[in-house]
C-alpha positions in Angstrom: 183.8 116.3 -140.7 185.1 113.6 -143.3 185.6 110.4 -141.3 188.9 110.3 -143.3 190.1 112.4 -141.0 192.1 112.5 -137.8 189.5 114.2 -134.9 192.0 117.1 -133.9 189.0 119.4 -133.0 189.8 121.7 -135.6 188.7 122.6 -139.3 191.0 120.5 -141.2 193.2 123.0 -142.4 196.7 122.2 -140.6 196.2 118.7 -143.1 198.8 120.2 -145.4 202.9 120.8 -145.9 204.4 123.8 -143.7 205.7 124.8 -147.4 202.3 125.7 -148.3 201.8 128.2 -144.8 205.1 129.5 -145.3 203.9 130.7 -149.2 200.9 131.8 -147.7 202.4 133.8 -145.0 205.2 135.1 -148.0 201.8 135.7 -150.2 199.9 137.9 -147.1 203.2 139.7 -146.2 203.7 141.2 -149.9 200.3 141.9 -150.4 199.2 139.1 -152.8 196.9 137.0 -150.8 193.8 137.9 -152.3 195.1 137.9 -156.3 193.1 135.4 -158.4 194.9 132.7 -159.7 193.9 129.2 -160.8 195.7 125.4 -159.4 194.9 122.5 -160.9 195.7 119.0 -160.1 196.0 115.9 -162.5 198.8 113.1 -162.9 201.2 112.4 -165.6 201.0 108.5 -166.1 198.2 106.2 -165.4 199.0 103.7 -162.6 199.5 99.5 -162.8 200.7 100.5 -166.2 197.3 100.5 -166.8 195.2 102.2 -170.2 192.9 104.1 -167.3 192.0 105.4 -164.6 189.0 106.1 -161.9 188.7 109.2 -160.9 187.5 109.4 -156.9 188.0 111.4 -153.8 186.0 114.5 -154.6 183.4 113.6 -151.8 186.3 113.5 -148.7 187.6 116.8 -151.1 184.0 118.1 -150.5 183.7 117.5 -147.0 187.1 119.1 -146.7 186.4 122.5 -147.9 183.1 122.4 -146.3 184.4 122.2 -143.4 187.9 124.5 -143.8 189.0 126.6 -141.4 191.7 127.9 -139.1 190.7 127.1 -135.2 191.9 129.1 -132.6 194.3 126.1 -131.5 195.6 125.7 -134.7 197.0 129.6 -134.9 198.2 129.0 -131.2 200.1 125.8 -132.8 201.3 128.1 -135.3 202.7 130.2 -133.0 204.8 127.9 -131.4 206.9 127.6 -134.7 210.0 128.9 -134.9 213.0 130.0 -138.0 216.3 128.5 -137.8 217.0 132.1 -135.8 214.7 131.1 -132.8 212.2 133.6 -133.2 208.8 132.8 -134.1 208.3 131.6 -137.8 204.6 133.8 -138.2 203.7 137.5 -137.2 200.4 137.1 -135.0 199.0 139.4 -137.1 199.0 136.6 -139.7 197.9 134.1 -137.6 194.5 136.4 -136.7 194.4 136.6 -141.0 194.2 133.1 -140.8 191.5 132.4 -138.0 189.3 135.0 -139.9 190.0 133.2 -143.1 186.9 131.6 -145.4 186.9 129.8 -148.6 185.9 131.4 -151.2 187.1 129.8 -154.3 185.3 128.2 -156.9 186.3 124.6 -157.3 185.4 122.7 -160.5 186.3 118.9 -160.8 185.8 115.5 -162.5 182.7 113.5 -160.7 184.0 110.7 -159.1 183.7 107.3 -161.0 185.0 108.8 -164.2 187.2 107.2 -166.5 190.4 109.6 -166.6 193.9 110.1 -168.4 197.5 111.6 -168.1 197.5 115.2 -168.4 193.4 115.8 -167.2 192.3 118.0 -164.8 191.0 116.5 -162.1 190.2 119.6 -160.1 190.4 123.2 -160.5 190.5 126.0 -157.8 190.2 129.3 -159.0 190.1 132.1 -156.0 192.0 133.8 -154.0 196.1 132.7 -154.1 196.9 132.0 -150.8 193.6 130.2 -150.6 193.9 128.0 -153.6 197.6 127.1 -152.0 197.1 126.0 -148.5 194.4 123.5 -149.9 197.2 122.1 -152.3 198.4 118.9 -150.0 194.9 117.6 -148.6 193.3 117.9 -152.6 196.5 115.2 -153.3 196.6 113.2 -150.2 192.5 112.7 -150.9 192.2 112.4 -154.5 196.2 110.6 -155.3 195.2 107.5 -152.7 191.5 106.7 -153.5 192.5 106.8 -157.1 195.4 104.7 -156.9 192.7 102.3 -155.3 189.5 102.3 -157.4 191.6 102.1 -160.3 193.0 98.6 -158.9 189.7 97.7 -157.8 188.4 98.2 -161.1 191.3 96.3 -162.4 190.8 93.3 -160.3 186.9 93.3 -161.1 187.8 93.4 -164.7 189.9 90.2 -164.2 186.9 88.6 -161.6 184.3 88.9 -165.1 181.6 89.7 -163.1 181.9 87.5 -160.4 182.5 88.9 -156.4 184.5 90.7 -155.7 185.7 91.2 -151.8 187.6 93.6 -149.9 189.4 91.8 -147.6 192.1 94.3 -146.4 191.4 96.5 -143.7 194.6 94.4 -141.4 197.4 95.4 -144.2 195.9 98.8 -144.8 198.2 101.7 -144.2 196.4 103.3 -140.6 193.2 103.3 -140.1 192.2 106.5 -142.1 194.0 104.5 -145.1 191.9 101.7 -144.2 188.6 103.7 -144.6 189.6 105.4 -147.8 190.5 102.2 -149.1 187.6 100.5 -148.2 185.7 103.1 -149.9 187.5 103.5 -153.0 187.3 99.7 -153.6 183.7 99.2 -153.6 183.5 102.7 -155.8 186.0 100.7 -158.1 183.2 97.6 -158.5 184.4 95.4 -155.1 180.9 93.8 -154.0 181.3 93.6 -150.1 184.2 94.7 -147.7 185.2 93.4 -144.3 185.8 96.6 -142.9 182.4 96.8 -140.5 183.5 101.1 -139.7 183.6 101.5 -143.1 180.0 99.4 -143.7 178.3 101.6 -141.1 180.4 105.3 -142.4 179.8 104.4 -146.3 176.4 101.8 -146.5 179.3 99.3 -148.2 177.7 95.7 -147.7 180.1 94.0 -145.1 180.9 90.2 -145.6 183.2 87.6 -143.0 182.5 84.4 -141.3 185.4 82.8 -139.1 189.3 82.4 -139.4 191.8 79.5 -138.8 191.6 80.3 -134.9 188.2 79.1 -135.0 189.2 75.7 -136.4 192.2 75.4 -134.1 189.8 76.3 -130.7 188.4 73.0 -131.3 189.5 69.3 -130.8 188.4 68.6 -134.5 187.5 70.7 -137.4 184.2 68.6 -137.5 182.9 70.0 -134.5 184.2 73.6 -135.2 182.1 73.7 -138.0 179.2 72.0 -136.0 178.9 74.9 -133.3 179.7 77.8 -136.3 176.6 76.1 -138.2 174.8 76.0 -134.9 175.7 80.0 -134.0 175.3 81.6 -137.4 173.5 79.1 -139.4 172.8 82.0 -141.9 176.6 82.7 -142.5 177.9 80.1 -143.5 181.2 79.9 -145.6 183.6 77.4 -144.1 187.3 77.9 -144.2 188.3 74.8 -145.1 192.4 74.6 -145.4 193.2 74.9 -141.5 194.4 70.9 -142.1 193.8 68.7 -144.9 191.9 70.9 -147.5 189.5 68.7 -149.2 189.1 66.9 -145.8 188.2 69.8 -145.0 185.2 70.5 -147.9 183.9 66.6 -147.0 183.8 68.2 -143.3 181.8 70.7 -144.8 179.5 68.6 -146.8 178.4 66.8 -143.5 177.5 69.9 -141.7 175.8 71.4 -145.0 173.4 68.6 -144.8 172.8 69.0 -141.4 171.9 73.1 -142.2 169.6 71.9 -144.6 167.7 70.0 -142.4 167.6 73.2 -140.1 166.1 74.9 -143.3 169.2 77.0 -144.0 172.3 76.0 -146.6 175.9 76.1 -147.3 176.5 79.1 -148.5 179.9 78.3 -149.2 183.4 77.3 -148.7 186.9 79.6 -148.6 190.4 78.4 -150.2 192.8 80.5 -148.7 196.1 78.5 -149.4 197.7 75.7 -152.0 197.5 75.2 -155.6 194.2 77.1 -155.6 193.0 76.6 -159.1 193.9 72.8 -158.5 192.0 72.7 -155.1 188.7 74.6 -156.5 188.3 71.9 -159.2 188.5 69.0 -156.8 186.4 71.0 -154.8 183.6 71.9 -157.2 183.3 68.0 -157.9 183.2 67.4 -154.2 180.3 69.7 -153.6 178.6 68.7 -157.1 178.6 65.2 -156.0 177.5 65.8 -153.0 174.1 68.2 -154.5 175.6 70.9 -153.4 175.9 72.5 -156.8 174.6 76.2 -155.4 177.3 76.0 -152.6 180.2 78.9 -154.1 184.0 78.6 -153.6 186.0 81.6 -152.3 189.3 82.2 -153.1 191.8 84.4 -151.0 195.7 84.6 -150.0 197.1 87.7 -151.7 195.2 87.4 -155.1 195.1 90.5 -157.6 194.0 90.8 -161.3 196.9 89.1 -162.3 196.7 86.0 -160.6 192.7 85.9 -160.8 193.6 86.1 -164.3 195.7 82.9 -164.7 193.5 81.1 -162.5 190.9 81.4 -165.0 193.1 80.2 -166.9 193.6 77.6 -165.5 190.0 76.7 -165.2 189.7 77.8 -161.6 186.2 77.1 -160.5 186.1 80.0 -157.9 182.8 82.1 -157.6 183.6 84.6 -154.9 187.4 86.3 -154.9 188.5 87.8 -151.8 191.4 90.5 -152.5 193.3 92.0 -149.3 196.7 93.4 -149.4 197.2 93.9 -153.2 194.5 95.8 -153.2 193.9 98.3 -150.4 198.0 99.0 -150.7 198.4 99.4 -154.2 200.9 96.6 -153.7 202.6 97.1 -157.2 202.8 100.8 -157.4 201.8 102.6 -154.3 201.1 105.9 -155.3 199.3 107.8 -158.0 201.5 110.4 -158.4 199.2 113.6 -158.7 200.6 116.8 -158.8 198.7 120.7 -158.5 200.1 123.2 -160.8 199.2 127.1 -161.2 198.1 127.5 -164.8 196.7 131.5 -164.6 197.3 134.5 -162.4 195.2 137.1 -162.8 197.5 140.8 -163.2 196.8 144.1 -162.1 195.2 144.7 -165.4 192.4 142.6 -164.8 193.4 139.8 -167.4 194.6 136.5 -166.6 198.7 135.8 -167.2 199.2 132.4 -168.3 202.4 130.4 -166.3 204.0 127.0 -167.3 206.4 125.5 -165.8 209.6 124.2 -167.3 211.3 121.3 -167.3 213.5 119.0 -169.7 211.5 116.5 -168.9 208.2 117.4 -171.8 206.0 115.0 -169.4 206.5 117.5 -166.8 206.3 120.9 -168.9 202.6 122.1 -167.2 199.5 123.1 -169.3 199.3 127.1 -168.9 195.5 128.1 -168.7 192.3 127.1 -167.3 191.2 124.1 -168.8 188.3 122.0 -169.5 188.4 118.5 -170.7 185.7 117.7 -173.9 184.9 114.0 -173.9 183.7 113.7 -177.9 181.7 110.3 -178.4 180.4 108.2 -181.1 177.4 106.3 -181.1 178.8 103.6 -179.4 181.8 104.8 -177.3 184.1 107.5 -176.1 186.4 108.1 -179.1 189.0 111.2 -177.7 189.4 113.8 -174.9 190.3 117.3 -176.1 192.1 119.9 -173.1 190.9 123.2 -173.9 191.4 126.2 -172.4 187.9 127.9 -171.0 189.3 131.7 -171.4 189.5 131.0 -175.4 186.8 128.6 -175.8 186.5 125.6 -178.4 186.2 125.4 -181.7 183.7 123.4 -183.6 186.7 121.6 -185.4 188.8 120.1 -182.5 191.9 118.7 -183.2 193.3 116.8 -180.3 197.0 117.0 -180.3 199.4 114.5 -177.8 201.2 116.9 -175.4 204.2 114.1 -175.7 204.2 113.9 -179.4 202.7 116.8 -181.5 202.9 114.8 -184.6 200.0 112.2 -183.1 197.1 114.2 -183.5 193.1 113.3 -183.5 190.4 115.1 -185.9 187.0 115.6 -184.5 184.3 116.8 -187.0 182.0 119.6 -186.2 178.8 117.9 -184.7 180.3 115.2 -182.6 178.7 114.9 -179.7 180.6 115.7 -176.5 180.3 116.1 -172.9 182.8 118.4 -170.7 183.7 116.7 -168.1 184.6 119.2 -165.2 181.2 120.7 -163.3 181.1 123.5 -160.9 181.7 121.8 -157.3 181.9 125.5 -155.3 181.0 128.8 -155.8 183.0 131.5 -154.1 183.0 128.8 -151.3 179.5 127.9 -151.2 179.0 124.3 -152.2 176.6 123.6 -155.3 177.1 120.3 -156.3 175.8 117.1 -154.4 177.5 114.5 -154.2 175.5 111.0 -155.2 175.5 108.2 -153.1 178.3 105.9 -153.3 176.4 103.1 -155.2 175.4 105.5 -157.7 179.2 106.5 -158.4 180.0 103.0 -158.3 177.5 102.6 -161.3 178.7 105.0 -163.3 182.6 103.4 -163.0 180.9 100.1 -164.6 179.0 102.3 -167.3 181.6 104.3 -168.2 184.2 101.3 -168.7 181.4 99.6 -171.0 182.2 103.0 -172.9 185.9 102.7 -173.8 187.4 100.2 -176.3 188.2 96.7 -175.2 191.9 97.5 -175.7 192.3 100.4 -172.6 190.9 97.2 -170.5 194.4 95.4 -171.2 196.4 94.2 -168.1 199.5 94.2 -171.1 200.3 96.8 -172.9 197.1 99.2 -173.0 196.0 100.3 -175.6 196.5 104.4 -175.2 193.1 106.5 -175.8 193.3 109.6 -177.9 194.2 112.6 -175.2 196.0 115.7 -175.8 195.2 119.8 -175.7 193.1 121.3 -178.2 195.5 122.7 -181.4 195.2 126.3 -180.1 196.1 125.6 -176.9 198.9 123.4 -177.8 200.1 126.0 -180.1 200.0 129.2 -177.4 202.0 126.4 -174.8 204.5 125.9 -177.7 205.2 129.8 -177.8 205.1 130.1 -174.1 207.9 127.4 -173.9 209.7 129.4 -176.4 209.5 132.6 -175.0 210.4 130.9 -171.6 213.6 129.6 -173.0 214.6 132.9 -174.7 214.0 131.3 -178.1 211.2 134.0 -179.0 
């Protein structure tokens, strides 16, 4: 079972809304649970009013449905439910349904580490109705968060250019299941190293930390502290040097650096983790410098994000190594993704699929009837558009991506460009058939596929916004069905 994951002793499934048993129950009662229909989730607007976003989760979503079922003590938990009449709120009969239950859908998605937009399908569930509904809330809760987090990771790496990158945030994480899947969704994102030492062991993440302020403080003098730290863990050493005075406090460090050396070991390095930090770093880099300790790196921490690693290079910050808690493993600036699952097909008595949408005056939130697949097209050089078409009609040659929010924006690709659809086969009528690579792999392919996209997505300020939209046909069949919908057809 996903680590993610509370140990209940059962199968995972009660990880979802009571709205979602109370449809399945309505869907077994009238006879519908076993009519095909597709769900698909994706989000409406990027996050960090960002130009894109990373695509993870689908490795917790994997272990999820792997591992879904209905224990015997969840249906007795079920049964303990009551309606606003007092009587029980499920027929056991039901609750025996769901025990018995197996997936059985086929699941496509997006491989983690991929570059994504508004409007994409992330995942799609095609199966059974009431199964592809009760797995609704866990697909969200695993894909919205770790999302919402690689994509700041990335972010913040963006803004680091190349240097470390830390994740420092496991005490400000939101539980310790948010902690885990934040950990792990940072390093996908490009973070080097976390402190989170579960996460190191569940994940392989490389695990970095030395000492705090309350190792300073234990002592009479900072001096000694560092002293007996060299003398215990003379192969870690990065000295926290702002418990006091803080360039006191690198000159403190200097003296026990050349002690290490004549142990045979070094300085690795010294942490700034308050003040004017870009001013602190310089006088610190000469420090160091002057002493010939020119290898020696300078970690910066105290709630840093891409924005202010940004200005400090700006301001000619000489930090190496950033360490990045709160902003990151919270989402400080915009904590959730904002995913959402939608039915696009049901298939009828008449064997063919019946295309739904839903409404809304909102166009943002007018859904995609269908089952889609998203065509990356490419130059030479770089991703140049993503085209939604629907599978059941196919693609033509021609493509002509059209913006869901403004028809009149539209994208030409010629017959030949080279493409790549990005949604695979995940599961097969429940049998998994897709492995998951190892996380280092994944966190490759988020650094290959940035180098990819245009300079101008990469903005922190206004983004530039990368071609999207649904293929012509499909944008023209939504356009009648919105019609027809609205009794103006």
């Amino acid at each position: 079972m996903n680590a993610m994951l509370p140990n209940h002793g059962g199968g995972g499934a009660l990880l979802t809304d009571l709205y979602q048993l109370t449809m399945a129950y309505g869907y077994w009662k009238s006879g519908k649970a076993e009519q095909p229909a597709v769900f698909e989730l994706l989000f409406r607007k990027p996050p960090f009013q960002c130009g894109f976003t990373i695509a993870a989760g689908l490795a917790p979503v994997i272990d999820f449905l792997g591992a879904f079922r209905f224990t015997a003590d969840d249906a007795a938990f079920l049964a303990t439910l009551r309606g606003y009449d007092n009587q029980p709120l499920f027929d056991g009969r039901f609750l025996d349904y769901l025990q018995n239950l197996r997936f059985t859908c086929d699941v496509h998605a997006i491989p983690e580490g991929t570059v994504v937009f508004p409007q994409e399908p992330l995942l799609r569930v095609q199966g059974p109705i009431l199964q592809g509904q009760v797995i609704e809330t866990a697909m969200l809760n695993l894909i919205n968060f770790q999302s919402l987090v690689a994509t700041k990771a990335a972010r913040v790496c963006l803004a680091a250019q190349g240097e470390p990158v830390l994740e420092f945030g496991l005490r400000r994480a939101q539980g310790v299941d948010g902690a885990l899947a934040a950990s792990r969704a940072a390093h996908l994102g490009g973070c080097d190293a976390t402190s989170n030492v579960l996460a190191a062991k569940l994940y392989g993440i490389p695990v970095r930390g030395t000492h705090a302020h309350s190792w300073v403080m234990s002592f009479e003098d900072e001096r000694e502290a560092f002293r007996a730290y060299a003398e215990a863990m003379p192969n870690n050493c990065i000295f926290l040097v702002d418990t006091y005075d803080t360039l006191e406090g690198v000159r403190r460090a200097v003296e026990v650096g050349r002690h290490l050396r004549e142990q045979g070991q070094d300085l690795a390095g010294i942490r700034l983790d308050s003040g004017d930090l870009a001013w602190l770093s310089i006088e610190a880099r000469k420090i160091l410098d002057a002493a010939g300790f020119k290898q020696t790196a300078i970690v910066a921490t105290n709630d840093l994000d891409e924005h202010i690693i940004a200005s400090l290079k700006d301001q000619g910050a000489t930090i190496n190594v950033w360490g990045v808690g709160t902003k990151l493993v919270t989402a400080y600036d915009q904590p959730a993704l904002g995913g959402v699952y939608k039915m696009g097909a049901i298939r009828g008595q008449d064997g063919h699929w019946h295309y739904r949408l839903k409404l809304s005056e909102q166009t943002a939130k007018i859904s995609n009837p269908g089952i889609h697949q998203v065509r990356r097209f490419r130059s030479e050089k770089e991703f140049i558009a993503d085209g939604i078409y629907d599978v059941e009609r196919g693609a033509p040659a021609e493509f002509t991506v059209v913006d869901p929010l403004d028809p009149t924006r539209r994208k030409h690709i010629a017959s030949g460009t080279a493409f790549e659809d990005l949604l695979v086969p995940i599961f097969k009528h429940g049998r998994q058939v897709y492995q998951s690579p190892p996380l280092a792999e994944i966190r490759q392919r988020v650094q290959s596929q940035l180098a990819r996209f245009h300079s101008g997505i990469k903005r922190f300020v206004n983004p530039h916004q990368y071609p999207v939209g649904l293929e012509l046909g499909l944008h023209e069949l939504k356009t009648e069905l919105v019609l027809q919908a609205r009794g103006e057809k």
